[in-house]
C-alpha positions as CSV (number, residue, x, y, z in Angstrom):
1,X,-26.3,-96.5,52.7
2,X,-29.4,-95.3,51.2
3,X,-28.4,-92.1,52.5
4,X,-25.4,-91.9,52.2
5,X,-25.3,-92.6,48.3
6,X,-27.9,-90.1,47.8
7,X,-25.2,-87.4,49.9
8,X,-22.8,-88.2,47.6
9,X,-24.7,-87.8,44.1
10,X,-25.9,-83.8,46.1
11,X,-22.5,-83.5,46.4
12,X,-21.6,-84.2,43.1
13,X,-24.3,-82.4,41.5
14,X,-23.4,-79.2,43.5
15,X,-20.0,-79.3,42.5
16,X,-20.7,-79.7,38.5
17,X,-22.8,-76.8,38.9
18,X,-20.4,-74.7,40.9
19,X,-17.7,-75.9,38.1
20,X,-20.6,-74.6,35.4
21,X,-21.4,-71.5,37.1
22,X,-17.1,-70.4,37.7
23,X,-16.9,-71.7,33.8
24,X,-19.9,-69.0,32.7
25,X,-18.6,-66.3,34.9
26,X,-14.9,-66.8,33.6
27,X,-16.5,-66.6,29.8
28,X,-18.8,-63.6,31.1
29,X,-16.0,-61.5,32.2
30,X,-13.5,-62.6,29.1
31,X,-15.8,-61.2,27.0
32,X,-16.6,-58.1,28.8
33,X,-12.6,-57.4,29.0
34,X,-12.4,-58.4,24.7
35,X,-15.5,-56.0,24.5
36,X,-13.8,-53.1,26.1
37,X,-10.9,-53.7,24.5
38,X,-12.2,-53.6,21.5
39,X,-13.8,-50.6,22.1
40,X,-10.3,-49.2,23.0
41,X,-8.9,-50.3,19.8
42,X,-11.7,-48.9,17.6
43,X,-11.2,-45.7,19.4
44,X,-6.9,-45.9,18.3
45,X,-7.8,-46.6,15.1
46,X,-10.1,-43.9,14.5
47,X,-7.5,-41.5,14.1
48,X,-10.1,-38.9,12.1
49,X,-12.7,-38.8,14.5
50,X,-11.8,-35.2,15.0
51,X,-10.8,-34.0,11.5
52,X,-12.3,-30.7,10.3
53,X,-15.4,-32.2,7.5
54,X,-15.7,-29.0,5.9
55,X,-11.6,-30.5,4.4
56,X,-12.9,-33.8,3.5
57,X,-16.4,-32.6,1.9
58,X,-15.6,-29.2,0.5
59,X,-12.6,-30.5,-2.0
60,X,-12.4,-34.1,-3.4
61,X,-11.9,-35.7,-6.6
62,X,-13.5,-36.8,-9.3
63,X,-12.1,-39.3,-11.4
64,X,-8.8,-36.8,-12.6
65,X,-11.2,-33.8,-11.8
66,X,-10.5,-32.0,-8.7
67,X,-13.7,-30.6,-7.5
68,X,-14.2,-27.3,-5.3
69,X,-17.1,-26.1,-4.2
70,X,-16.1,-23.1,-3.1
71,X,-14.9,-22.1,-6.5
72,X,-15.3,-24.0,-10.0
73,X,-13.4,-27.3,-10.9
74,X,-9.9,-28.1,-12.5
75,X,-9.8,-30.8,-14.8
76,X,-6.0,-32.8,-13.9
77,X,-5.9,-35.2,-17.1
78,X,-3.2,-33.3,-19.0
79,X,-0.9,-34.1,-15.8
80,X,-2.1,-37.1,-14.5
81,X,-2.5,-38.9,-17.0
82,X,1.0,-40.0,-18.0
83,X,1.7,-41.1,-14.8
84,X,1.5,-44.9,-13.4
85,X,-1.7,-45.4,-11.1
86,X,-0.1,-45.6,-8.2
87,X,2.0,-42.3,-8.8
88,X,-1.6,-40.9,-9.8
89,X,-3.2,-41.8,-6.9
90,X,-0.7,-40.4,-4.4
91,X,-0.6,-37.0,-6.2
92,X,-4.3,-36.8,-5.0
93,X,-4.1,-37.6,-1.7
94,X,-0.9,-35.5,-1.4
95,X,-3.1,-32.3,-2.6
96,X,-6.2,-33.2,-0.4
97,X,-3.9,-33.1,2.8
98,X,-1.6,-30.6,1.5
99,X,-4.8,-28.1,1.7
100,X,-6.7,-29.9,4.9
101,X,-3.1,-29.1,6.5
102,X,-3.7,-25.7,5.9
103,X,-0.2,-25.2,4.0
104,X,-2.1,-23.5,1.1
105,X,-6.0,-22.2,0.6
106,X,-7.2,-23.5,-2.4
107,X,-7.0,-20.9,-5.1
108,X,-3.2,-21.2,-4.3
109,X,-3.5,-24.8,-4.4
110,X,-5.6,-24.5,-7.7
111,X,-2.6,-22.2,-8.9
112,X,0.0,-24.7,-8.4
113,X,-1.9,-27.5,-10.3
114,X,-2.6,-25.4,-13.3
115,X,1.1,-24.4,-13.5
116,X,2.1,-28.1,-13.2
117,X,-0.8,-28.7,-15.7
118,X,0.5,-26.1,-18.3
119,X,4.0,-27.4,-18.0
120,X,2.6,-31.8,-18.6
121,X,0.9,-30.6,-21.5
122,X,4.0,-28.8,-23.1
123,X,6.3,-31.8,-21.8
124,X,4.3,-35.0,-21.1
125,X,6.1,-37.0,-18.5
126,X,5.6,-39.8,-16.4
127,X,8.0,-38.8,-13.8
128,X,9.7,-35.5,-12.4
129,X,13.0,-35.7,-12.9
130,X,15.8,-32.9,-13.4
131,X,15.5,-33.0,-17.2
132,X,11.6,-32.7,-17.0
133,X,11.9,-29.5,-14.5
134,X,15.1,-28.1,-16.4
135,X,12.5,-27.9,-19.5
136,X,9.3,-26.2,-17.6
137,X,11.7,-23.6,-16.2
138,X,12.0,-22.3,-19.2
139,X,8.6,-21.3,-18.9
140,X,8.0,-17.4,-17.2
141,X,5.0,-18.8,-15.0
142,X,6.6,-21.9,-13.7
143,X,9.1,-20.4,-13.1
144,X,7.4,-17.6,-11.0
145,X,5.7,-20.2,-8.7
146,X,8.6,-22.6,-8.2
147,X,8.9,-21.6,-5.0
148,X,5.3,-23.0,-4.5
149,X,5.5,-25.6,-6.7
150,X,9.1,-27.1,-4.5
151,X,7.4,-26.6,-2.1
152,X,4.4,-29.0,-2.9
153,X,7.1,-31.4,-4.6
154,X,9.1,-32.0,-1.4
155,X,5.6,-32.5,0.6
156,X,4.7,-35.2,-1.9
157,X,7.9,-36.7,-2.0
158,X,7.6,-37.2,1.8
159,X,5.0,-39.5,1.3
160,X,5.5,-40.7,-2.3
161,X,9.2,-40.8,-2.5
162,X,9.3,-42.3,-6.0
163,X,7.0,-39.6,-7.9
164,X,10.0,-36.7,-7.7
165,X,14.1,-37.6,-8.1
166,X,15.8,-35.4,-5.1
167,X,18.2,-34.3,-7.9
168,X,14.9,-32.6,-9.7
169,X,14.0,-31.0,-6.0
170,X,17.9,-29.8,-6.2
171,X,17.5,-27.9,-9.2
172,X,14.7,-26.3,-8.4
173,X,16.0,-25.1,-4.8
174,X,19.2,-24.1,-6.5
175,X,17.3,-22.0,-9.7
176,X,17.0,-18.0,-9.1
177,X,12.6,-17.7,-8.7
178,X,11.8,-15.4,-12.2
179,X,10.9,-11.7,-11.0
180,X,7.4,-11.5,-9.5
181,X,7.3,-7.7,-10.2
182,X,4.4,-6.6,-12.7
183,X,5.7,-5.5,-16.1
184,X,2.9,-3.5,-16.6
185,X,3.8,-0.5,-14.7
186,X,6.6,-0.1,-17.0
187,X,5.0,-0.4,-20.0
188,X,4.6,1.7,-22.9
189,X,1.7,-0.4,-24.0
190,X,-1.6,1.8,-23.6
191,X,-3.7,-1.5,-23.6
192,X,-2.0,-2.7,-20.1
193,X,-0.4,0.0,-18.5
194,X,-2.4,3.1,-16.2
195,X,-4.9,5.1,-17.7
196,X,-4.8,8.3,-18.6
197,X,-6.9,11.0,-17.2
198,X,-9.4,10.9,-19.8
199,X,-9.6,7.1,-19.8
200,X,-10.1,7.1,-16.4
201,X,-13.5,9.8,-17.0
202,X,-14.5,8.5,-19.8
203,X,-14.3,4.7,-18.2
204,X,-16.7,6.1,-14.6
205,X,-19.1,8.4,-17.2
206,X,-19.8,5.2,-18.9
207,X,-20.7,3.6,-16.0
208,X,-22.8,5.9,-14.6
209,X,-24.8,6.5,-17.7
210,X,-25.2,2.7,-18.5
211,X,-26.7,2.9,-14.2
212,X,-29.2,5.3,-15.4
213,X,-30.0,3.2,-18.8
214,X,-30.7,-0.5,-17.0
215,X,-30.7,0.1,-13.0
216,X,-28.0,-2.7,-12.8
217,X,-26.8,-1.7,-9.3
218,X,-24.7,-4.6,-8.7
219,X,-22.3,-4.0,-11.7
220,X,-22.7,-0.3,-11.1
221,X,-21.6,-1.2,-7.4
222,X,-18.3,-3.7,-8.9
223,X,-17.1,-1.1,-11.3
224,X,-17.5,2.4,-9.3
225,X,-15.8,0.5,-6.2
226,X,-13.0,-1.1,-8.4
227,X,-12.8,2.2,-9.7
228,X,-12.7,4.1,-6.1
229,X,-10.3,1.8,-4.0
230,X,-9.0,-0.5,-6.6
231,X,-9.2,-3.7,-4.7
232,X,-8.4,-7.1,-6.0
233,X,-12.0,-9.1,-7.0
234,X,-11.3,-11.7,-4.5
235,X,-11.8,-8.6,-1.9
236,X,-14.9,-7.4,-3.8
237,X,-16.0,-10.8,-3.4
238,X,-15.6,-11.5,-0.1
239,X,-17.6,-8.0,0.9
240,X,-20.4,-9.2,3.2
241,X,-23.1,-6.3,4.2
242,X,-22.0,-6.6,7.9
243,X,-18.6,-4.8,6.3
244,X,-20.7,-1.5,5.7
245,X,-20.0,0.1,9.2
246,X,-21.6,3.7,10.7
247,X,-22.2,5.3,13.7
248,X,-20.7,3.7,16.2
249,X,-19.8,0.7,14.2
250,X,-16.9,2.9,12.3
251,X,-13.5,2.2,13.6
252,X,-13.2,6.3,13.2
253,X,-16.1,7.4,14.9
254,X,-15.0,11.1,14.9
255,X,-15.1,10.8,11.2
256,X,-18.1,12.2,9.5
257,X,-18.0,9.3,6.4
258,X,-19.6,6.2,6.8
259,X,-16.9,3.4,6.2
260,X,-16.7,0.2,4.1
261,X,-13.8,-2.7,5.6
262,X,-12.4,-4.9,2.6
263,X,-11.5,-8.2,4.2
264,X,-8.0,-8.7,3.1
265,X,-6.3,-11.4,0.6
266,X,-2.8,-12.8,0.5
267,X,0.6,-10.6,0.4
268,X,3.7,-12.0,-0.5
269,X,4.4,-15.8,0.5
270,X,1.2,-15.3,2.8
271,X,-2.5,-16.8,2.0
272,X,-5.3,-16.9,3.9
273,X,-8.7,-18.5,4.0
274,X,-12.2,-17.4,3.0
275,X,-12.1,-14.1,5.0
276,X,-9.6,-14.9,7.6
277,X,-7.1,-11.6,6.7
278,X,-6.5,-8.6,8.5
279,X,-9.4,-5.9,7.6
280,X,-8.6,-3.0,5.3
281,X,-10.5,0.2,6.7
282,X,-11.7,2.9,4.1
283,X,-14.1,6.0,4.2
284,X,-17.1,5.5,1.9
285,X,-18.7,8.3,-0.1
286,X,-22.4,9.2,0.1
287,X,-23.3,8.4,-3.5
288,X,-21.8,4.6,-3.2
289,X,-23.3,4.2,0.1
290,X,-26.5,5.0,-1.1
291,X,-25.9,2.2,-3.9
292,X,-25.0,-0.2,-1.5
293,X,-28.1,0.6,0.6
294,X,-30.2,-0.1,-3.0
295,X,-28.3,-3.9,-3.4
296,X,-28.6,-4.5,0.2
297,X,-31.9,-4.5,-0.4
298,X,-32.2,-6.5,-3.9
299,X,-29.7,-8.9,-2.3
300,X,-32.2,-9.5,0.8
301,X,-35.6,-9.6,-1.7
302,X,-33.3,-12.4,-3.6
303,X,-32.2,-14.4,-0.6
304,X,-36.0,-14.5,1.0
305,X,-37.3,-15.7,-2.3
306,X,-35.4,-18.8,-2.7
307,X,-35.1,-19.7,1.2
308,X,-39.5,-18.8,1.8
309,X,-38.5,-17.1,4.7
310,X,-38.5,-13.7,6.3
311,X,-34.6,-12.4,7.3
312,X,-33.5,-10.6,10.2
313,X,-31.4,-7.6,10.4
314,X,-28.9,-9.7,11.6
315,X,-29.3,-12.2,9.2
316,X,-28.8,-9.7,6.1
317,X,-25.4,-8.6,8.0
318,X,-24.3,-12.2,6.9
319,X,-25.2,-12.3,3.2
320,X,-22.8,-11.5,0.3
321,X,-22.8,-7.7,-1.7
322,X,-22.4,-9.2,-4.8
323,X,-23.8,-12.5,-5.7
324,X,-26.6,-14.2,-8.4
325,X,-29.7,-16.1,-8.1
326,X,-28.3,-18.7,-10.0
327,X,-25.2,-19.0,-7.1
328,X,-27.7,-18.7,-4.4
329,X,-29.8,-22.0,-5.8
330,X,-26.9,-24.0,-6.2
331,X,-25.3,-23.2,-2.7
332,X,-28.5,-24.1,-1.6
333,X,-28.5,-27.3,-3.5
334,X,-24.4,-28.1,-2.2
335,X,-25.2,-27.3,1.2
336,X,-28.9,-29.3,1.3
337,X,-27.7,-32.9,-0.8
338,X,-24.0,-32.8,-0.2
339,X,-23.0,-30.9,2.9
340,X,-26.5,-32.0,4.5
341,X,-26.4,-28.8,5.9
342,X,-29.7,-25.9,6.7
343,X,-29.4,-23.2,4.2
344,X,-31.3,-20.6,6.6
345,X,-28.4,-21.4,9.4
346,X,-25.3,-21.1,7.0
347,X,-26.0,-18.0,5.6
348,X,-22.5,-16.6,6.1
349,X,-21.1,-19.7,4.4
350,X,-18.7,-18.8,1.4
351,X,-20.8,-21.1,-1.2
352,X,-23.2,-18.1,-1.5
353,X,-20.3,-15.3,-2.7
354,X,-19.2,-15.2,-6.2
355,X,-16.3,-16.8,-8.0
356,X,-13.6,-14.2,-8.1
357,X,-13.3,-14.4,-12.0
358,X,-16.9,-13.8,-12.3
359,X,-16.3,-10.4,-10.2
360,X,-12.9,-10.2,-12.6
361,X,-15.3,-10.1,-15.5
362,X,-17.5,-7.6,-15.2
363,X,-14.9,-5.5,-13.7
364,X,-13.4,-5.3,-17.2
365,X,-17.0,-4.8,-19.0
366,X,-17.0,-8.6,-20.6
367,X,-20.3,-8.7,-19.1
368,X,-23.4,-7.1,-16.9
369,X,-23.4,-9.5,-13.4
370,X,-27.4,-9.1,-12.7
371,X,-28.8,-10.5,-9.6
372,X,-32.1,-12.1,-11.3
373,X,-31.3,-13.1,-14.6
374,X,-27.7,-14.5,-17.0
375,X,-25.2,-12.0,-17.3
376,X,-26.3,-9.3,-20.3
377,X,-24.2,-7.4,-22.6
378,X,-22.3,-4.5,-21.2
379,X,-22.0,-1.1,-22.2
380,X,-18.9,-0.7,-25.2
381,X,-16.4,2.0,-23.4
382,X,-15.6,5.1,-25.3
383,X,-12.2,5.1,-28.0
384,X,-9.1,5.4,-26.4
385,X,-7.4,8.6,-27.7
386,X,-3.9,6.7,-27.5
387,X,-5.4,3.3,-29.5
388,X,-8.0,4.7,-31.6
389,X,-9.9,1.0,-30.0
390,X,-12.5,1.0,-26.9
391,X,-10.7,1.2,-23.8
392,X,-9.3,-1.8,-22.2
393,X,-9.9,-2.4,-18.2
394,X,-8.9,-4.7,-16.0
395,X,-8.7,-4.6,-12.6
396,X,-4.7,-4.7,-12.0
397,X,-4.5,-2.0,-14.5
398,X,-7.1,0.3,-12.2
399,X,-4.9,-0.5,-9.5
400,X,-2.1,0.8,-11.4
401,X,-4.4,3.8,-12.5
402,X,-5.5,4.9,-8.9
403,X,-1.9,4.5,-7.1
404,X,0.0,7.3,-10.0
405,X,-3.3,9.5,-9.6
406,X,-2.6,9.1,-5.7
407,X,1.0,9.6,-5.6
408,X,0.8,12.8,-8.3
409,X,-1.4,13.9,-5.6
410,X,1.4,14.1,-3.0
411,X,0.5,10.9,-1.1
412,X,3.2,9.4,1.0
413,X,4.7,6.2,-0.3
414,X,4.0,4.7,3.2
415,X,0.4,5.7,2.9
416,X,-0.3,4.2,-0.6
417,X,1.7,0.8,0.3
418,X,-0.8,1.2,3.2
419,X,-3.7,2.2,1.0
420,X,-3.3,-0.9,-1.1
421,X,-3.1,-3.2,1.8
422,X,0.7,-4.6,1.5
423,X,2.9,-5.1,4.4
424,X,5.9,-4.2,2.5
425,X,6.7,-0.4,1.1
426,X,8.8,-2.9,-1.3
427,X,5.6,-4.3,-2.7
428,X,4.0,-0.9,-4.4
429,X,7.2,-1.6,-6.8
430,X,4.6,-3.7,-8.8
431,X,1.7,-1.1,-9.0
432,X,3.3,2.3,-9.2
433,X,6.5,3.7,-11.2
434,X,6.4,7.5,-12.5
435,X,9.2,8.4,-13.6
436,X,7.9,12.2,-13.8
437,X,7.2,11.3,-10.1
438,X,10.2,10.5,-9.7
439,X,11.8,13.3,-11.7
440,X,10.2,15.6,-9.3
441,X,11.5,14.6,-6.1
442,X,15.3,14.7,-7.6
443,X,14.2,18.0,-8.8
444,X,12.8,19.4,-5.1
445,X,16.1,17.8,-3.8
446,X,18.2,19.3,-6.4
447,X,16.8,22.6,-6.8
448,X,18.7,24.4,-4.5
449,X,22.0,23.9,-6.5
450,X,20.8,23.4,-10.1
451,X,17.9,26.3,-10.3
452,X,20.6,28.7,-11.4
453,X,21.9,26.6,-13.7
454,X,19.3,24.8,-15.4
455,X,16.4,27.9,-15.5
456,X,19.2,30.5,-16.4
457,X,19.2,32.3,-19.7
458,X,21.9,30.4,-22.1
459,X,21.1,32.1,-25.7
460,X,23.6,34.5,-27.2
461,X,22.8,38.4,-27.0
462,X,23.1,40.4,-30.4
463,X,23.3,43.9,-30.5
464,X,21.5,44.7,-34.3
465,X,20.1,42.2,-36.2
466,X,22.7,41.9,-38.6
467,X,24.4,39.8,-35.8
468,X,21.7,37.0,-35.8
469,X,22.2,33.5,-37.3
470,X,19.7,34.3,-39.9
471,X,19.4,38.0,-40.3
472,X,17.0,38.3,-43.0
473,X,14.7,35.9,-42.5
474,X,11.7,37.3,-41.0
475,X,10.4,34.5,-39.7
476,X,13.4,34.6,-37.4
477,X,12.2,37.7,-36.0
478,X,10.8,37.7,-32.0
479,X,8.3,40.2,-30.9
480,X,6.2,41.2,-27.3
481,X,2.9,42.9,-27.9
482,X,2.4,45.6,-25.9
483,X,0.1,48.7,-26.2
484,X,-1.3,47.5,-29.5
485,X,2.5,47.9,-30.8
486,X,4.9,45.0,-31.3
487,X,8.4,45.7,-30.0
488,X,11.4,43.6,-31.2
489,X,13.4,41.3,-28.7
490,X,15.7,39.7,-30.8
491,X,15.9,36.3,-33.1
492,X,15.5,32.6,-33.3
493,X,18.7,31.2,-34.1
494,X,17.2,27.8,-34.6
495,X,17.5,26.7,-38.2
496,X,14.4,24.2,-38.2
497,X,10.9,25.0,-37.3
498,X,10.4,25.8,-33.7
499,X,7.0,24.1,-32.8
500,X,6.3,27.0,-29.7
501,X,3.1,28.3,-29.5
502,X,3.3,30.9,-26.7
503,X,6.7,32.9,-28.7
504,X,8.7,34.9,-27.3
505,X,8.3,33.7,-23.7
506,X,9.7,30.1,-23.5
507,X,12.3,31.6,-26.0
508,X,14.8,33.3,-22.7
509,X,14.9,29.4,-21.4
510,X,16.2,28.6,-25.3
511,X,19.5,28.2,-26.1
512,X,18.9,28.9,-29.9
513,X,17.2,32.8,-28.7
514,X,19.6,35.5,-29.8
515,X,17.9,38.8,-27.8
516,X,18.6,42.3,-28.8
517,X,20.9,44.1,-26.3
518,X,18.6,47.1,-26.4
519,X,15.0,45.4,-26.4
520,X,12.3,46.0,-23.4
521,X,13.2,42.6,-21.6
522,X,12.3,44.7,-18.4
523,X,8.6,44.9,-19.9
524,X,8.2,41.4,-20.2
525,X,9.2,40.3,-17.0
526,X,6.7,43.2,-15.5
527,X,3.9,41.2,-17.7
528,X,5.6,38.0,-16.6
529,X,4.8,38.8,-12.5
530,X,1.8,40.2,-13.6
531,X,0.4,37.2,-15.1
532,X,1.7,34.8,-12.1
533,X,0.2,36.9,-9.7
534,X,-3.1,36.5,-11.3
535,X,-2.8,32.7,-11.4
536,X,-1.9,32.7,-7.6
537,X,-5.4,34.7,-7.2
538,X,-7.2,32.2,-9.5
539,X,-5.6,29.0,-7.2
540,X,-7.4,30.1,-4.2
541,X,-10.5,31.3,-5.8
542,X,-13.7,29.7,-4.5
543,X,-15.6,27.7,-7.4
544,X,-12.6,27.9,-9.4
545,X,-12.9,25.5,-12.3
546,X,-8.6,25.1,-12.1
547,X,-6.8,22.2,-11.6
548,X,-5.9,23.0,-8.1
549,X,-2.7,19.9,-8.4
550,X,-1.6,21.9,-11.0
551,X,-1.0,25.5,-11.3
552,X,0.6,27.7,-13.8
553,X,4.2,27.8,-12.7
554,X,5.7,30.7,-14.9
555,X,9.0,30.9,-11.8
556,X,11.3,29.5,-14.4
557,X,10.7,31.8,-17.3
558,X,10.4,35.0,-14.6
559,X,14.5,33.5,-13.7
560,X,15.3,33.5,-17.5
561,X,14.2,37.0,-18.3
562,X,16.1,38.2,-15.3
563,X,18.9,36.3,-16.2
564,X,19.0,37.5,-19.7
565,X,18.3,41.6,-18.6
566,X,21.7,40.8,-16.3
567,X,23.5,39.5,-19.1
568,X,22.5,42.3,-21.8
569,X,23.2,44.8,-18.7
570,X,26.7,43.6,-18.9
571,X,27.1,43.8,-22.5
572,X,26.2,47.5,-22.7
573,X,28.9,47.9,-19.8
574,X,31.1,46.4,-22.1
């Protein structure tokens, strides 16, 4: 019995235990399955574990501040601060993802929010509704950009449907954009318009002198390059030294100039990031490359100083043209405590080029941008002859300048739309309009049937002078030198004073001249051919100090004296 109790209680036992031991196992294994899917769900609900952090580090906000640090800051509180916190709140997370979406790069972005900005402070609102937007129409730069600002609008409304009425969205859709074409080019105004030719020496003579005063290579470099190709400061501040190319890093290695690429910026409805564009391709001239050579190395000394390290060729390749000590400490800084990132390996990283309105600025002579030190006082440009005031530059209005001295040169419009870097031949419209350009090319078209007519002779021929419109004024009178002798050609029938220097020759294109039937017109038109073929000599003359785009045309008054010795021919017939 003994025995068989004691059986029974093993039994027992091993059965509690085997009970235990399933119990554990089940528990074991439930939270093994709760563990993995867990893991499974953190893993869903990370959505971001793959998101770009250059988005989410690079551009954030501060309070109503919107900080870049790429470029400098915009300061929202005008806009923002009317509207309700939650409408506030969404307009800030609409503009981070707008620009981590890539829709816009962020001086676009920055553009839209100071339009926006501009228009809150003139109209304070706390929503945007049609009567808000009818008002900031009104407005020439809002209503430039509305095509970005709807834009913006309708992605915020997609996620904040409450901030925008759709009737406001309407209205904008519906309104006409206000012309985007540059009234400059049109302009009479010498303080915005092109420069003259003597502007445009006096404006590079001053630069090089103030070179040779200070050594201030870098805003030698920005002006004689702004000067040369005319491209926008974002491109000069973009230039790395790896976009200096020779040899057999030229694109045109036949070519016997060195070449400088411009990374490209935004055309029309298009925008790009920190040199992400197509590449504009230019040949470099020896006294610029040898400036560039100078501020590669200043550039390099700069860099090694701050970083305590010895760079590599290849290393240099990736530093910026034209930047400061001052910028190079504080990308350090922003890459070190913010972006926890090695200075040394980020050298190509856009924190260490310039703001583009720093570039803008000494472009325009506000200031010297040194390397080592704070920007010092520039060089004061010579008077304009038109204003009687120191010439005014800027760097649209260079672009202006360089496009008519291009076209008057006989470039091709395709080639300067190409030369500017646009896409469309339509887009030169807002840099170049000659209307002596333009009067040239009817004229080569319409030569052919209105030379006759227009260079012909028109004045009325007299055979004494008691026939002339004033008979004894002597003033009136019209003589050709020749031999030491003057010999009489005939009479001005113009009643006020004529202002022509060179009398009598302009006079057979007059319609006021009143030439002697009898007079040597056949004498001066032999001194007439004799004098053009001496200017075709001088054209062609080696170390001729001529204008070579513009010759001494005397064709039309060679037409007029013949014209006129036809016409006198005829009245002695008669």
């Amino acid at each position: 019995m003994k025995s068989l109790t004691a059986k029974s209680r093993l039994n027992g036992r091993t059965a509690t235990n085997l009970s235990r031991n399933t119990d554990a196992a089940t528990h074991s294994e439930n939270i093994r399955i709760n563990s993995i899917q867990s893991a499974k769900a953190s893993l869903a609900i990370d959505l971001n574990a793959t998101a770009n952090p250059k988005h989410n580090t690079r551009l954030f906000w501060n309070g109503n501040v919107l900080i870049s640090l790429e470029t400098t800051n915009t300061d929202c509180t005008l806009l923002l601060a009317p509207l309700s916190h939650e409408v506030r709140e969404s307009f800030k997370q609409a503009i981070i993802h707008y620009r981590t979406d890539g829709r816009l790069g962020i001086s676009s972005i920055r553009a839209i929010i100071r339009t926006l900005r501009t228009a809150a402070k003139a109209h304070p609102t706390d929503i945007i509704d049609t009567n808000w937007i009818a008002k900031s129409l009104k407005e020439k730069r809002f209503r430039k950009n509305k095509t970005a600002i709807r834009l913006f609008l309708e992605y915020w409304k997609d996620r904040h449907p409450h901030a925008i009425t759709s009737e406001a969205l309407n209205l904008l859709a519906q309104v006409r954009s206000g012309a985007s074409r540059s009234d400059n080019v049109n302009s009479d105004d010498p303080e915005i318009s092109w420069l003259t030719d003597e502007e445009f020496e006096d404006t590079l003579q001053t630069t090089w002198t103030h070179y040779d005063e200070t050594g201030d290579a870098q805003s030698a470099l920005l002006r004689l390059l702004s000067l040369q190709y005319a491209r926008r400061p974002s491109q000069l501040r973009d230039l790395k030294f790896s976009d200096l190319k020779t040899g057999s890093g030229k694109n045109h290695t036949d070519a016997i100039e060195n070449e400088i690429h411009f990374p490209a910026r935004k055309e029309k409805f298009i925008d790009t990031e920190f040199r992400g564009g197509k590449i504009e391709e230019h040949p470099i001239a020896d006294h610029l490359w040898h400036l560039l050579q100078i501020q590669r190395n200043k550039i390099q000394l700069c860099f090694e100083s701050v970083l305590h390290t010895k760079l590599s060729d290849s290393q240099v390749q990736l530093l910026p043209i034209f930047t400061t000590i001052r910028r190079i400490l504080k990308a350090c800084r922003t890459l070190e405590n913010i972006l926890h990132l090695d200075p040394v390996s980020n050298l190509g990283d856009e924190l260490f080029h310039l703001d583009p309105d720093r570039i803008c600025g000494a472009i325009a002579f506000k200031y010297d941008l040194t390397i080592n030190r704070d920007s010092t006082k520039p060089p004061t440009l010579p008077l304009s002859q038109r204003t009687g005031k120191p010439i005014h530059i800027h760097a649209i209005r260079l672009r202006h300048t360089r496009i008519r001295q291009l076209a008057r040169q006989g470039v091709p419009r395709a080639i300067l739309s190409h030369w500017l870097g646009h896409i469309s031949d339509q887009a030169l419209n807002s840099y170049y309009n000659d209307p002596s350009e333009q009067a040239r090319q009817i004229d080569e078209l319409l030569a052919p049937m209105l030379t006759p007519i227009a260079m012909a002779f028109t004045g009325t021929i007299i055979t004494t002078d008691a026939e002339a419109t004033h008979p004894n004024d002597p003033l009136k009178r019209l003589d050709f030198a020749k031999d030491g002798l003057l010999h009489n050609l005939g009479r001005c029938g113009k009643f006020s004073f004529c202002a022509t220097t060179s009398i009598p020759i302009p006079c057979y294109r007059c319609r006021n001249f009143e030439p002697l039937v009898d007079a040597p017109h056949e004498e001066v038109l032999e001194a007439l051919r004799f004098r053009q073929t001496q200017e075709q000599a001088l054209i062609i003359k080696s170390g001729s100090m001529r204008n070579l785009l513009i010759p001494i045309d005397l064709s039309a008054d060679i037409r007029a004296v013949e014209r006129c010795i036809a016409q006198c021919k005829l009245k002695r017939e008669d």
